[in-house]
Structure formats: structure tokens, C-alpha cells
N, C-alpha and C positions, 0 to 999 in steps of 0.2 A: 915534347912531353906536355899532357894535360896535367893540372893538379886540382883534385877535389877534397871541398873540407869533410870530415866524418864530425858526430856529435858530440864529441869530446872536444871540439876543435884544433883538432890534430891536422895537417893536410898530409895528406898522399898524393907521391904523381904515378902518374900510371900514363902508357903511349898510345897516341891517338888511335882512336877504334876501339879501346878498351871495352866492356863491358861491366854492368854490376859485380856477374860473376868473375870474373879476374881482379875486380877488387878485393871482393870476398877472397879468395886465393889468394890474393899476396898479403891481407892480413892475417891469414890463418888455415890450415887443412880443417880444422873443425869447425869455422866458422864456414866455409866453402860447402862442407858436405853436411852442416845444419840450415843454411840458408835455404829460405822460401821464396823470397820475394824482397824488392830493395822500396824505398822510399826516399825519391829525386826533389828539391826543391817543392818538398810536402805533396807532391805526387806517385802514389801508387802505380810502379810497373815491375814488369817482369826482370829476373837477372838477367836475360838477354841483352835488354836493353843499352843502347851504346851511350857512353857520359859525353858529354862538353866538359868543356875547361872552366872550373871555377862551379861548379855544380855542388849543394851539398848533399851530400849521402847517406842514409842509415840504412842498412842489411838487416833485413828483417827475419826472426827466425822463430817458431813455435811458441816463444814466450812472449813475442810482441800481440797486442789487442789485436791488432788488424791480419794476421796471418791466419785467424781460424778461418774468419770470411770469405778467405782470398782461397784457401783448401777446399772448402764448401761451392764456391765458385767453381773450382775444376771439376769437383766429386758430381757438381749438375750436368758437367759435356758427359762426363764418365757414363754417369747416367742414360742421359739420352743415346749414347751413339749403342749403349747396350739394347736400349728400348728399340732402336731401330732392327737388331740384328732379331731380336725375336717376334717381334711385329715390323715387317718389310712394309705395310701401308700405312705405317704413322705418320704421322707429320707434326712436325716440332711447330711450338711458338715462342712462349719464352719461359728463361728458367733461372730465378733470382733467388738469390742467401734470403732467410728468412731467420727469425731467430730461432736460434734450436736447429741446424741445417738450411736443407734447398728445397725446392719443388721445382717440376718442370711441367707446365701445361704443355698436353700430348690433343691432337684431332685426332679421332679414330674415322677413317669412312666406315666400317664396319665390325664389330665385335666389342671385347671392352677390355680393358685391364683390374683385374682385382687383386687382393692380398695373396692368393693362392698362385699369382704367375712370380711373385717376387723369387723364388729360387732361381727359376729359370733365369731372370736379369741379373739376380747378383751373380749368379755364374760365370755371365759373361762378363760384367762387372771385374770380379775378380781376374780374368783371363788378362782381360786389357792394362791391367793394373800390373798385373806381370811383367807385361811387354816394355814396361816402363817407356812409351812411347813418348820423346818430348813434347810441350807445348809450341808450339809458333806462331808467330803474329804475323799476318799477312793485311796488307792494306791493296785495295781495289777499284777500280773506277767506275765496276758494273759490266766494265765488254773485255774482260781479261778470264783466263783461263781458270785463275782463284774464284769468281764468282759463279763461271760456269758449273763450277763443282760444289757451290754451296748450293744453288739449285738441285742438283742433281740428288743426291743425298736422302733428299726423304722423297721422291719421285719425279721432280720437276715441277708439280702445277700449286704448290703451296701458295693455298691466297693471302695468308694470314704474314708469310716472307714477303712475298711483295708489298704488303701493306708496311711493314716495318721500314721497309729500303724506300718507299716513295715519300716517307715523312724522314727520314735523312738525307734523301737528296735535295727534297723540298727546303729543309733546313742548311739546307750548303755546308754539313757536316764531315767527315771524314767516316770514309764505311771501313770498321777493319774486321777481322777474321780473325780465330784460334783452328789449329788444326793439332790432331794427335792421330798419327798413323792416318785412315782411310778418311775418318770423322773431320769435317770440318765446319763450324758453326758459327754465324753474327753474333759478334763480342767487343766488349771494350777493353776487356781485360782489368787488374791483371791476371795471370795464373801461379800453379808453380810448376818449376823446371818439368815434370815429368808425371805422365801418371804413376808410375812407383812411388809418388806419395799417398794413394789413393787406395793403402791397403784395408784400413778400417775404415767401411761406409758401409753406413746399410739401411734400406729402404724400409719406412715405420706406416706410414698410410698412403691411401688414395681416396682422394673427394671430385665432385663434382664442383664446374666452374664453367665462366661464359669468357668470350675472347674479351677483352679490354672490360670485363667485367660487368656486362650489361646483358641482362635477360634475352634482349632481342636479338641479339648475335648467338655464333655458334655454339653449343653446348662444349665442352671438354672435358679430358681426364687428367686433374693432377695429380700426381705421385711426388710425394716427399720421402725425404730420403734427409738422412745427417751422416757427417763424418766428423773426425778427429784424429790425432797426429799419432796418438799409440791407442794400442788393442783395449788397454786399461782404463783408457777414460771412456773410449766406445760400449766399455761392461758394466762401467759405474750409470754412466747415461742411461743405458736399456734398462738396468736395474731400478732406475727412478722412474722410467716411464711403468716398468712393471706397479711399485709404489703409485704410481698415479689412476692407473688402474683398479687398483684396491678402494681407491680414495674419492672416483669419480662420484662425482655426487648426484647422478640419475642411477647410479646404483645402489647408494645410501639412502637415497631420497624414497625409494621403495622399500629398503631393508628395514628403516628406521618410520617407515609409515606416514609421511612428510608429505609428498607432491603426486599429482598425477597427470598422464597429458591424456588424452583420446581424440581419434580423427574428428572427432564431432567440432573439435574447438583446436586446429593445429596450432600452435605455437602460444597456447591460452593454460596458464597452469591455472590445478585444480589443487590448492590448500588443504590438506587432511589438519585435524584439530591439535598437533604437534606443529606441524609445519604453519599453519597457522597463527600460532601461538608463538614461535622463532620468529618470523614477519612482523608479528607487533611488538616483541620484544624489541626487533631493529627500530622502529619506530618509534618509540618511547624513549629508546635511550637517545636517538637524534635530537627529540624533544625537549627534553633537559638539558642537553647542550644549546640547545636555540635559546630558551630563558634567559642563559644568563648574559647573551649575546645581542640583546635586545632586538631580537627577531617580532616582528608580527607575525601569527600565522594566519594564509588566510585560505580561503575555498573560492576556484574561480569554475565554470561549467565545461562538461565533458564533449560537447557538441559547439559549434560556432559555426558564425555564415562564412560563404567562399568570399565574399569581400574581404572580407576581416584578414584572410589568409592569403589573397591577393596584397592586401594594405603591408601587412608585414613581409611579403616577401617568401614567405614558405610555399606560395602554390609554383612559383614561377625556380624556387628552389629545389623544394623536395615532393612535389607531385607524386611520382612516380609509388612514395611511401607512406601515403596519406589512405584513410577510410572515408568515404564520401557516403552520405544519407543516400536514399534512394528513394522515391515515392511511387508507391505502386495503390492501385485502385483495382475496384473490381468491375466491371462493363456495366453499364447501367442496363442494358438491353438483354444481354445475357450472365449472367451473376455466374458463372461455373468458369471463366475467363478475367484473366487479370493483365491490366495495361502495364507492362512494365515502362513506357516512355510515360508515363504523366509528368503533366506541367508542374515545376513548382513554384511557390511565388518568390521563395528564399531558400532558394540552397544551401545545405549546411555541409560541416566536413566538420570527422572526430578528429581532436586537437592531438596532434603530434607532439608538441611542445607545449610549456606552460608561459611562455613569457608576453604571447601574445594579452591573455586573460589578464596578466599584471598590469601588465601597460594598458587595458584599459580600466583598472581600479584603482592607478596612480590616475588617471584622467579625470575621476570622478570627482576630486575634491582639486582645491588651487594648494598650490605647497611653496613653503617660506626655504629659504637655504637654512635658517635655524633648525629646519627638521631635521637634515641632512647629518650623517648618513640614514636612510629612510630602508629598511631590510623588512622582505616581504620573503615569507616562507610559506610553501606548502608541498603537503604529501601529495602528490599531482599524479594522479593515475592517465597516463597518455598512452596512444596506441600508434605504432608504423607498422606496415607491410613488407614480412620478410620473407624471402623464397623461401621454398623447403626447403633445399639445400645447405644455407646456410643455420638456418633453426637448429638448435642446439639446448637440449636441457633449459636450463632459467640463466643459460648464460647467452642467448640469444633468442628472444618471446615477442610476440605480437602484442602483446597488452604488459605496461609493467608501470610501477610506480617511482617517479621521481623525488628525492629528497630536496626537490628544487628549491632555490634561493633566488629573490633579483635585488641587488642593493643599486638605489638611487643616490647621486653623490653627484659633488663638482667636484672639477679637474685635477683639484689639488688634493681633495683626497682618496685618489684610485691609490697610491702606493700603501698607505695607510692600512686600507681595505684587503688590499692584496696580503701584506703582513699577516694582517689578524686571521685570514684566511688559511694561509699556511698553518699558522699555527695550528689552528681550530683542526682543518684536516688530520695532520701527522699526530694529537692527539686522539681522536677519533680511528686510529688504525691502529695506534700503541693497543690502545684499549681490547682486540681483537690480534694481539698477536702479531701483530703486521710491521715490525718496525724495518722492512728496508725498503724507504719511500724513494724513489727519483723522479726529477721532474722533467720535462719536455714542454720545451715551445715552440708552438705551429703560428705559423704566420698563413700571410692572405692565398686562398685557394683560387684553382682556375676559374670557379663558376661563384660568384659574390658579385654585391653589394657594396653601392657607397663610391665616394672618389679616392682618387689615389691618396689624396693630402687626410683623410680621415686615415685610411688603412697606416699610413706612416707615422700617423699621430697616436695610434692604438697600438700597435706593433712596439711605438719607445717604451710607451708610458708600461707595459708590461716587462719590457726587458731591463728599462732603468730599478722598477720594484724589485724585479729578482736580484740586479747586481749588489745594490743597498743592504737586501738582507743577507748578501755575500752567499747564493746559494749557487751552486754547481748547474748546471741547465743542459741540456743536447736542444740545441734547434733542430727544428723537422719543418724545413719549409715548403709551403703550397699545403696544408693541411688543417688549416685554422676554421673555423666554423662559417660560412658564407656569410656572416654578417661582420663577422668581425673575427681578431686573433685570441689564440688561448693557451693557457697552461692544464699541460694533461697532466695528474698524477698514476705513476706506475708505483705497483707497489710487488713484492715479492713472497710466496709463500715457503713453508717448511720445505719446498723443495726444489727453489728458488725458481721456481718459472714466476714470469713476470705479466702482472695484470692492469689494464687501463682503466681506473675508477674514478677519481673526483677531476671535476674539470672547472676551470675559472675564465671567461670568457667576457672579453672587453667590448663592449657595442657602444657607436655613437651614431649608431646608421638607423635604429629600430626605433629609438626616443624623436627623431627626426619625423621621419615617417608616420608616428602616430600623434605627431604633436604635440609632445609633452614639454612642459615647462615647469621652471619654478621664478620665487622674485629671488633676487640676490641681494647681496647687501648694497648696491650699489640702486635699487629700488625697479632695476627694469628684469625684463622676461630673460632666464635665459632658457637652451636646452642642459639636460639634466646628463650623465654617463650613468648608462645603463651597465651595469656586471653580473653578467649570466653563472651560476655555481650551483654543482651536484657534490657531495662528499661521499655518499655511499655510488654516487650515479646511478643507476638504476638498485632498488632492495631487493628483486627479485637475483639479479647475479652476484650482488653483493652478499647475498644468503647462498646459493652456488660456491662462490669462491669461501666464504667459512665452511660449510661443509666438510668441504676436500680439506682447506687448510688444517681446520681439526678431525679429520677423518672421523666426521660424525662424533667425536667425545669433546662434545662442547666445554667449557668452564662453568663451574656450578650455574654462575649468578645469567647462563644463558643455557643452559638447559632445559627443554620442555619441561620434563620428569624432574626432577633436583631427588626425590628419596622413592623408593620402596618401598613399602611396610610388608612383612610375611610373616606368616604366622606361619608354625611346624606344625600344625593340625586345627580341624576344626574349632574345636576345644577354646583357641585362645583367639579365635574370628572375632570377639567382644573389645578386647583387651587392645586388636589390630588398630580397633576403628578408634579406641580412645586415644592410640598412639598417634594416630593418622591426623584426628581432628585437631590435636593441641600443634600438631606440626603447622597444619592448616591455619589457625589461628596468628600463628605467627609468621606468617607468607608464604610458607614455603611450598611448593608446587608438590604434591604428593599424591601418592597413588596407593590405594592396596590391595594387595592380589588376594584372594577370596577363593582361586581357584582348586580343585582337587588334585592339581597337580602334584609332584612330591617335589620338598621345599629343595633339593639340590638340583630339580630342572626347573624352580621357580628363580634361582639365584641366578641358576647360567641365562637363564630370558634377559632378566634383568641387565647381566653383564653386555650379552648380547643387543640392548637395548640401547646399550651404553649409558646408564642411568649411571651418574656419580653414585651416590650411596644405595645397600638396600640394608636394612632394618629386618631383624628376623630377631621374632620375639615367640617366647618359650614359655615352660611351669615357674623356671625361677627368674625370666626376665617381670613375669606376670604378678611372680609372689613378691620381689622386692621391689617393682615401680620403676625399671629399669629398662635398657635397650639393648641391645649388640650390632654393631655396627660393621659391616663390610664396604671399604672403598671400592671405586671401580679398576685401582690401579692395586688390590690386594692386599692392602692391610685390613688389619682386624683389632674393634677393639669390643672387651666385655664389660658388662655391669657398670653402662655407662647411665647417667639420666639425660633424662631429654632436654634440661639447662643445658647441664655441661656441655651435648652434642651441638646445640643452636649456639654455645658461644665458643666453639670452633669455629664454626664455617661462618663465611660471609655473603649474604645474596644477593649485594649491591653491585652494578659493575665497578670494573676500578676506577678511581680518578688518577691517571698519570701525566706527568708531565711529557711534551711531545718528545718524540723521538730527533736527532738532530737528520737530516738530507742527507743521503749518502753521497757521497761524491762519484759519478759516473765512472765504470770500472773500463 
């Protein structure tokens, strides 16, 4: 007999060969026939799986975290081996949980897959799902019959299989295999027992995508797809996405008169005098939080030399996403012809980033450690090169403005910094509604900067600050910013999808590189820590995600519009504008409609507008000096004045205390 501990520290013996599943049976028929997947010695595998002696065990089952992923996992073979049955020329590459479901990048040699085939695949989808075909793990050496048949499958000459199998062989890894019925596909696993778990899934979109994600490789089609373990959660899901829908903010962003893009400027939004006006409202109120933060702000230039970006490290990093000058001439001998190679004396390139322009305006002057901490803020308008494919509303643009910060500090006080930071962020997101913050730290990526002994010294000094302030953290390793490691802030909106915005990013590889120093107390030179931080991270998607989150009906004190004024006929157009101006006198953002309209489709505009209040003024609002007020949520008040109304409302943002870090769900 084997004996295995369970989490309760109970041991069970069970007789050699046993399985998960036979454990799950002998502690229970309802645990047996709710189980998904077990968890060995904090390793994820399938019930199949055979135990050793002295192994600890957890039976995982729909209510554990890790069982949606591992459902979503199968629902992507589910997937594909349907795609195959209605497209016989596809060819698989790979197909990974994503949050919110799966995707599976699909090769077409010829045709395409759109939203209009999805019946067709869930059909078979559902077929196979039926069949409740189990999962199996197959392990292979490459010249065995299991492999012969994973070739086979989607035709034989899959370049993009062979590329995956020669960097696992390459790696002296273990190649193993899932199979369900005819489908079998390269996997690590785990799965669950059976596709008969794989009743509710269902396919939401398809985008385009490049193999290993890189422009110059193949094009592909991915198709996403989510499941869930009952019907009920897969109807609340769909229902949110319907919700989001409503709430997309390139659809509000024209409704409410905000933004516009045209091919002339792809990925360049166009500010209408609302949307405009929201943009600087974001900016102002960042403003006032920098004040009291003893921020400088400064202004550094939108163009720089290729040195400068060689110096720092972004050409040899991020080339590929860089705007480069160009100098063109026109022929001296014939003027109607233009040289596009002319010489230049100094090449420039528009700045991606803003840290280089800091670091050389900390260069400018010599700096004492009494400065210290030294906090350099600007509104930094930078531009990268994004496929069209991925461009996206104002939540992925070619030119956008950074809320960027660079604090200079010695060593001792990065935790400090990191603190105040936090805080500073999670009150700036209360402020907007935003209170379910989590954090994520990325560590050093494949293609970086610097020696190992910096990357392990940046990597603590981040992880020691977070454990101090006792905050809950997910590491995401290999995903840290090539110069150095960082803390993402995700934050969640009304409909709990989850978004990447402030980011705090630890550099002692940049200050290096450009030479920067300060004196210390100790009277000699040293280098200085550089910490990279965005809170809104870009305004442009930071304005995107409010949108959606308040589905266009902002909070007073961020509303373009804040009032209304309407007059019920010509008559009191006088009376409009004296109501209008004394509003105006006292800040508030107001408008008056003047138009011929009739006043119950000047209301519904307004509603429609989403304007907080409108104001409709009348013979007896006129005769006694008074207002009537309609909210945008429906109340109504009469024969109010326009004190009274102004000492209701507030048009300041809030000042709140931050929200406390959610603990990782």
C-alpha cells in the first residue's frame, strides 16, 4: 500500500498504481464525479495521473481557482480539433488560457475564418462534447506512432509543429501529447477527465496575429472562445460582454461627440472640444496631485538624435517601434524630383519614451543627496509604431500622452518611494471609481540591459518594498521592462474586466549609461536610482477605460457639460442666458440650448448627452428668480434658486483616502 497526505492532513492509503481519480472515489462518489483535476506536490495534473507513496494531494473541483484554466485549457483542443473538421486545411499553432477563456492561433493556406462560421464550429464543438471522449496523455520520443499522428492531423507539413518540437528537443525536455477521440495535440497539460465537461463554451471573436508574434512571420487567425462549468455562468458572462458592448467607448466616443480617428492619421486620435476638455480635465487633476507631492514638472523635446537612443538603449531595444526623421530634398537640377536618401548630418528619431530627455536635464546641473528624493514630472506626449491590427480605439494609438514621473533617489530610499507611490496611485483610481487595484511584479525579460548582479539588486529592492507594505503581489516573470524590473498596476472596472495602467519601474542601468551622478554625504560621486512611473499610464486609454467604466455618464466634477439651461420657448431665451452666465460665473461648465427644438426633445438630447443636470426655465421660473432642475438619473426638483442648486452640487474632484490592495483572487 501507498499512503498520501490530503490538505486537511489526514493520510489515505490507497494500493500501488492508484490514481488521483481512485483517491477522489474512495473519499467520496460526489467528490469523484465533481472532480476536475488533482494538485500533487503543488503540481498541476490530470486525475489519471498515478500517485507515489508519501505524495500530498488536493482534488480539485470547479470551486478551486485553478480548475476554470485547466476547463479553458481543454475547451482550446475542443476547439481546434472542431476547426479542423470544418476547415480540413488548417493548421494548428498554439492555443493558451487567456483571461476571460482561450484563443487558438489557426494558419489558413487559403480562405479565412470570420464570426459568421462560428455556428458551424460550435456544432461540432458541441458534437464532440457529447461524445464525452476522455483526455489522455501520451509521452513520445518523436519516432513512435503518438507522434506520427500528431503530424498527421492537420496534414503533415506543419512548419510552425516542427518549429515548436525542435526547441523542445533542443531543450532536452519531455514532448508529451493529449488526445480525445481522433484529435491529438502538443500539450503539457493538465486537462479534465473528459470532454463531457466542455458543455458550455462558446466562441466570442477572431483577430488577426503573426506566429511568435512578430510582423515578419506568418500572418494568422485567432479565434477566442470562453467556457465555464454551468450554463448559468456562460449566460451571466455573455450578458456582460453584451454590457460591454453598450459601453465601448469608440462607440460613445462618437455618440457623445469626443474623438475621432481617419485613415489620414491611423492610430492618431482627433479630440472634438468635449473629448478635449475630458483630456485636460485628466491632466489637471494629475496636476494637483503632483503639488503636493513635491513633483517638478518639466518639458523635455519631442524629437532627439539616434545617438541619444543608441546611448540609452531603446534603439538596440525597441527599434522596430520607433518614428525616425527623414530628410528629403528636392534635386537641384531638376526641382519636380525629390531625393528621398539625402544625407543627414544628425539623425533624429521621435522619442518613444520620456526618460531619456530627464536624464539629460538631471545632467544639466551637479546634484547634492540633500536634493534627494529629486521627482521630475511631465505630460510627455511620445509616439510608437503599432500594426493595424492591433490599434484599438484610444486603448492602443500611435501618438499618446504619458503622465510620466522619474524620481532620482539613493538606495536607501527606493522602499520609501515605492510606498508613497502606491499610495498616491490607489488614491488616484478611488478617485474615478476604480477601487479593485492588484498588483503584479515582472521581473528581468529575455532581451535587457545591464549585468545580472544589477537585475538581482533591482528585482529585491522591489519585492522587499511590496512585502513591508504587506501587499499581496502575482509575480509575472521574464516581463519586466528591458532596462530594469517593475510593478504593474491592474485595476478592475464595473464589470470586472481587468486593466493594466500605472506602472513603477526600477532602473540602475539608464543612470549608468548616461552618466549621472550625485555627491553623497560621504563627499564623493555616486550613481543615482532611477524609478520609472506612469499612474494614469497612457491619458489617452486612461480616458478609453473611463468612458466604458462610466458608460459615458461621467461624475459631475468630470463631466464636459455639468448643466443644461432650456428655456420652453423663445419668450424666456433672455432669462436662459442670465441663468447660464451666473452658473458660468461660478465654474460650472454650462451650455444653453437656444434651439427651436420642443423642450421634451431638448431634455431627451440632453439625457441622451448624458449631461448631469438640465435646467428648464419657464413664465414662473422667470417671474420668481428661480430654476427647475432635472437630474440625469430622474429626479426632479421645482422653484429652486440658483444658490440653493450651486450649494448641492460639488465640482471639485473628490479627495479620498486610497483604497486598500485587493488580495489576489
Amino acid at each position: 500500500m501507498i499512503s498520501v497526505k490530503l490538505p486537511d492532513g489526514s493520510v489515505r492509503e490507497l494500493a500501488p498504481g492508484a490514481t488521483a481519480m481512485d483517491l477522489a472515489e474512495q473519499i467520496g462518489p460526489g467528490l469523484a464525479k465533481a472532480a476536475v483535476a488533482a494538485r500533487v506536490n503543488d503540481k498541476l495534473v490530470d486525475l489519471s495521473r498515478t500517485l507515489s507513496d508519501g505524495d500530498e494531494v488536493a482534488i480539485l473541483t470547479k470551486k478551486d481557482e485553478d480548475a476554470l484554466d485547466i476547463l479553458r485549457h481543454s475547451a482550446a483542443h475542443l476547439m481546434a480539433d472542431a476547426i479542423l473538421r470544418v476547415f480540413p486545411k488548417a493548421e494548428l499553432t498554439i492555443g493558451p488560457v487567456v483571461e476571460d477563456g482561450f484563443y487558438y492561433d489557426i494558419y489558413l493556406p487559403e480562405g479565412k475564418i470570420t464570426p459568421e462560421d462560428f455556428p458551424a464550429i460550435e456544432k461540432e464543438m458541441d458534437q464532440i462534447a457529447k461524445e464525452a471522449a476522455p483526455f489522455k496523455r501520451c509521452v513520445s520520443d518523436g519516432h513512435d506512432e503518438i507522434f506520427a499522428r500528431y503530424k498527421a492531423i492537420d496534414g503533415g507539413n506543419n512548419k510552425f509543429k516542427s518549429e515548436l518540437i525542435a526547441g523542445i528537443q533542443e531543450r532536452g525536455e519531455e514532448m508529451s501529447f493529449y488526445r480525445h477521440g481522433d484529435f491529438i495535440d502538443l500539450c503539457r497539460g493538465p486537462h479534465v477527465p473528459h470532454t463531457g465537461f466542455l458543455k458550455n463554451v462558446k466562441l466570442t471573436k477572431v483577430s488577426g496575429s503573426y506566429w511568435r508574434g512578430k510582423a515578419e512571420n506568418d500572418q494568422l487567425v485567432r479565434v477566442y472562445g470562453t467556457a465555464f462549468f454551468t450554463k448559468e455562468e456562460l449566460k451571466d458572462y455573455l450578458h456582460m460582454m453584451e454590457e460591454a458592448k453598450k459601453r465601448d467607448h469608440r462607440v460613445l466616443g462618437e455618440k457623445l461627440d469626443l474623438f475621432t480617428f481617419t485613415e489620414d492619421a491611423p492610430g492618431f486620435p482627433f479630440f472634438h472640444p468635449n473629448g478635449a476638455l475630458l483630456f485636460n480635465l485628466l491632466m489637471s487633476y494629475m496636476r494637483s496631485l503632483l503639488s503636493r507631492r513635491g513633483y517638478q514638472e518639466v518639458k523635455t523635446p519631442l524629437i532627439l538624435s539616434e545617438e541619444l537612443w543608441h546611448r540609452s538603449g531603446h534603439y538596440d531595444n525597441y527599434l522596430e517601434n520607433m518614428f525616425f526623421t527623414k530628410l528629403k530634398l528636392r534635386d537641384e537640377q531638376d526641382r519636380t524630383k525629390v531625393r528621398e536618401d539625402a544625407p543627414e548630418e544628425r539623425p533624429m528619431a521621435v522619442k518613444p519614451m520620456n526618460c531619456p530627455g530627464h536624464c539629460m536635464l538631471y545632467k544639466s546641473h551637479q546634484h547634492s543627496h540633500n536634493q534627494f528624493p529629486l521627482r521630475y514630472a511631465e505630460m510627455g506626449l511620445v509616439h510608437r509604431r503599432e500594426l493595424s491590427g492591433v490599434r484599438h480605439g484610444l486603448f492602443r494609438v500611435q501618438a499618446f500622452t504619458q503622465d510620466d514621473a522619474h524620481h532620482f533617489c539613493t538606495p536607501d530610499q527606493i522602499e520609501s518611494e515605492i510606498s508613497m507611490l502606491i499610495d498616491f496611485f490607489t488614491e488616484v483610481y478611488s478617485a474615478f471609481d476604480l477601487n479593485d487595484v492588484r498588483i503584479e511584479l515582472s521581473t528581468r525579460p529575455e532581451k535587457s540591459i545591464g549585468s545580472d548582479e544589477m537585475w538581482e539588486k533591482a528585482e529585491s529592492a522591489l519585492k522587499r518594498a511590496l512585502d513591508n507594505k504587506g501587499i499581496n503581489y502575482v509575480l509575472n516573470e521574464g516581463d519586466g521592462a528591458f532596462y530594469g524590473p517593475k510593478i504593474d498596476f491592474h485595476i478592475r472596472d464595473v464589470l470586472k474586466r481587468s486593466w493594466q495602467c500605472g506602472t513603477i519601474q526600477l532602473d540602475f542601468s539608464m543612470p549608468e549609461r548616461f552618466g549621472l551622478t550625485y555627491i553623497g554625504a560621504d563627499g564623493q560621486r555616486h550613481t543615482p536610482v532611477m524609478l520609472h512611473r506612469a499612474c494614469y499610464g497612457s491619458l489617452e486609454r486612461f480616458l478609453g477605460i473611463i468612458i466604458e467604466n462610466y458608460a459615458g455618464s461621467f461624475p459631475l466634477w468630470l463631466a464636459p457639460v455639468q448643466v443644461e439651461v432650456i428655456p420652453v420657448s423663445e419668450k424666456f431665451a433672455d432669462y436662459a442666458r442670465r441663468v447660464t452666465e451666473r452658473l458660468l460665473d461660478e465654474g460650472v461648465r454650462v451650455h444653453v440650448n437656444l434651439s427651436d427644438d420642443r423642450v421634451g426633445y431638448k431634455i431627451r438630447e440632453a439625457s441622451l448627452k448624458r449631461i448631469p443636470y438640465a435646467i428648464v426655465v419657464g413664465e414662473k421660473e422667470q417671474s420668481a428668480g428661480t430654476i427647475s432642475v432635472r437630474s440625469r438619473d430622474g429626479q426632479e426638483q421645482s422653484d429652486l434658486t440658483i444658490e440653493a442648486f450651486l450649494g448641492q452640487i460639488d465640482l471639485n474632484p473628490p479627495r479620498r483616502k486610497p483604497a486598500p490592495i485587493a488580495a489576489e483572487e
